[in-house]
C-alpha positions in Angstrom: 71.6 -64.2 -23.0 70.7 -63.9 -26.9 69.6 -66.8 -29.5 73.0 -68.9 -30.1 74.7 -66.4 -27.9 77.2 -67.8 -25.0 77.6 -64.9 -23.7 75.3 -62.0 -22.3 75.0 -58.6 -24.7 76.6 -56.1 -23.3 74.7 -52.8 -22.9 77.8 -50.9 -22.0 78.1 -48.7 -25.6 74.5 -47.7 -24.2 75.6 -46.2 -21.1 76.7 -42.2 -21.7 80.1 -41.5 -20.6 79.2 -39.2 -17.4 77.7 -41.0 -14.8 75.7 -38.6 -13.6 72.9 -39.1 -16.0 72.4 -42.5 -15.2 72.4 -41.6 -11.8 70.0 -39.1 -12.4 67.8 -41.4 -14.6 68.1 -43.9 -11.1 67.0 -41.2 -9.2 63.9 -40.4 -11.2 62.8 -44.0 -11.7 63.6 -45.2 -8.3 59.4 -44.2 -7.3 58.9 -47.2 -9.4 61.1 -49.4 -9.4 63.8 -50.6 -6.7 67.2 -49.3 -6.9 68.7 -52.3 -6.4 67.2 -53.2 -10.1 67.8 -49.7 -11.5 71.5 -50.5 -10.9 71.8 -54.1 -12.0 70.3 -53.4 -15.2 71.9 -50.3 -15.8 75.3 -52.1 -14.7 76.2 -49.2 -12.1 77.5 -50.2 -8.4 74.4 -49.7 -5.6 77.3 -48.2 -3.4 78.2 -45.7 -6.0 74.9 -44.5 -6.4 74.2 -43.7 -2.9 77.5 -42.2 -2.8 76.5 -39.7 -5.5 73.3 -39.5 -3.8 74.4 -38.5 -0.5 76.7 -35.9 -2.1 79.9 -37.8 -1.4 82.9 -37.5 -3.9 86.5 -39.2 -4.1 88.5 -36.0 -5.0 91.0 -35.7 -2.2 90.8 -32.6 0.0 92.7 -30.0 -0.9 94.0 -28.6 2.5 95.0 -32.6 3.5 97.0 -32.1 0.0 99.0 -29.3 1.3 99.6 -30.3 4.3 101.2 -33.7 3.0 103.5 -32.4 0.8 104.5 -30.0 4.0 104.8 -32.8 6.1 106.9 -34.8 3.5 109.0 -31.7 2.4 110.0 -30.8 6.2 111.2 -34.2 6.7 113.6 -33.6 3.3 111.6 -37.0 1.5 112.4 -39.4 4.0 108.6 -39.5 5.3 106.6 -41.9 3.3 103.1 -42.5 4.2 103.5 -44.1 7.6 105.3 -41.4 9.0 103.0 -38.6 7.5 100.0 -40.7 8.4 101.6 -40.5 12.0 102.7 -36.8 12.2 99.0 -35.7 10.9 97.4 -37.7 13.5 100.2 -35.8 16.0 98.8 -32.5 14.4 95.3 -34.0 15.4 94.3 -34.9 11.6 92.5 -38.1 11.7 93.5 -39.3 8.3 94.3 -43.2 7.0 97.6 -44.6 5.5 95.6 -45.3 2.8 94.3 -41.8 1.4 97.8 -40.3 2.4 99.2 -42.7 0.5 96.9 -41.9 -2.6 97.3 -37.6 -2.3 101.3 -38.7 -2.2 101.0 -40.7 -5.5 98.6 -38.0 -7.2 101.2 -35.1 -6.1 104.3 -37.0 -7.7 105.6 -38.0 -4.1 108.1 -40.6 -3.8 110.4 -41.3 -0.2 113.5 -41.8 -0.9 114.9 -44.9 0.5 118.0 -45.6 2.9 120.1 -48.1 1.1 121.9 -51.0 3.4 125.3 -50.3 5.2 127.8 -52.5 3.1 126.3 -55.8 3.9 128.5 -57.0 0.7 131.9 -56.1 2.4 131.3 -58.3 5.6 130.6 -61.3 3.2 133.3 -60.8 0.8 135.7 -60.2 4.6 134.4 -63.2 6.1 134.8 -65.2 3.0 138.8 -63.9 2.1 139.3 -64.8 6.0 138.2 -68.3 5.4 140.3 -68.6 2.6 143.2 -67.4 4.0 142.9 -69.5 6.5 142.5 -72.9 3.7 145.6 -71.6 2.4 147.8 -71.8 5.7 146.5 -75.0 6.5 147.2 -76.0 3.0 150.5 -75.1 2.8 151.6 -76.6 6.5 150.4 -79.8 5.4 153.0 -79.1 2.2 155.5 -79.1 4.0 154.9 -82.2 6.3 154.2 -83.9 3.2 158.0 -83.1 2.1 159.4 -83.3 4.9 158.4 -87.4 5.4 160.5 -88.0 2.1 157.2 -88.7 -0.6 
């Protein structure tokens, strides 16, 4: 931290906007110093620099692209990531809910969703039964009520 500072400086303006220098800079200075350092000074994640390292990148494949929206548009958007997930492993595609359900929501890919079968109606039966059943017994005790001569 700085003189009269309570919080640490932040060398984040410092950093360039592609990564791939830094990485680059990590790569050249890692004969002298540890990468672990490298990375905590430079305020980049260890992971993500052996990621880049290894060659690794996040952009989904193209080919698991197309075939998702196939999948999805087959099934006429009622297959949301589960079932896709399941019908690609079918296909023999090993492939996790979790990056189909990623390509879905970088295509624009929404399934629709069944709505209930009139659960309101049964309620709003039940309770017009109940009532007309208050009602009969309301009026029966009417008329014994007149009947006795109140």
């Amino acid at each position: 931290m700085g003189k009269g500072r309570s919080h640490p400086i932040s060398l984040v303006h410092f950093q360039p906007v592609e990564l791939t220098a830094v990485y680059e800079f990590i790569k050249e200075q890692a004969a002298q110093f540890s990468v672990h350092e490298l990375c905590r000074t430079l305020r980049v994640s260890r992971s993500s620099y052996y990621e880049w390292a290894s060659g690794h990148t996040h952009q989904p494949d193209r080919e698991l692209a197309v075939r998702v929206v196939e999948v999805f548009w087959r099934h006429a958007r009622r297959y949301g990531s589960r079932r896709i997930r399941a019908e690609l492993a079918a296909e023999g595609l090993a492939v996790g809910r979790d990056q189909v359900r990623r390509v879905m929501r970088a295509e624009g890919l929404r399934a629709i969703q069944p709505r209930r079968a009139r659960a309101a109606d049964n309620r709003f039966t039940a309770w017009t039964a109940d009532q007309s059943e208050l009602v009969t017994r309301e009026s029966a005790g009417d008329e014994t009520e007149r009947s006795s001569g109140w």
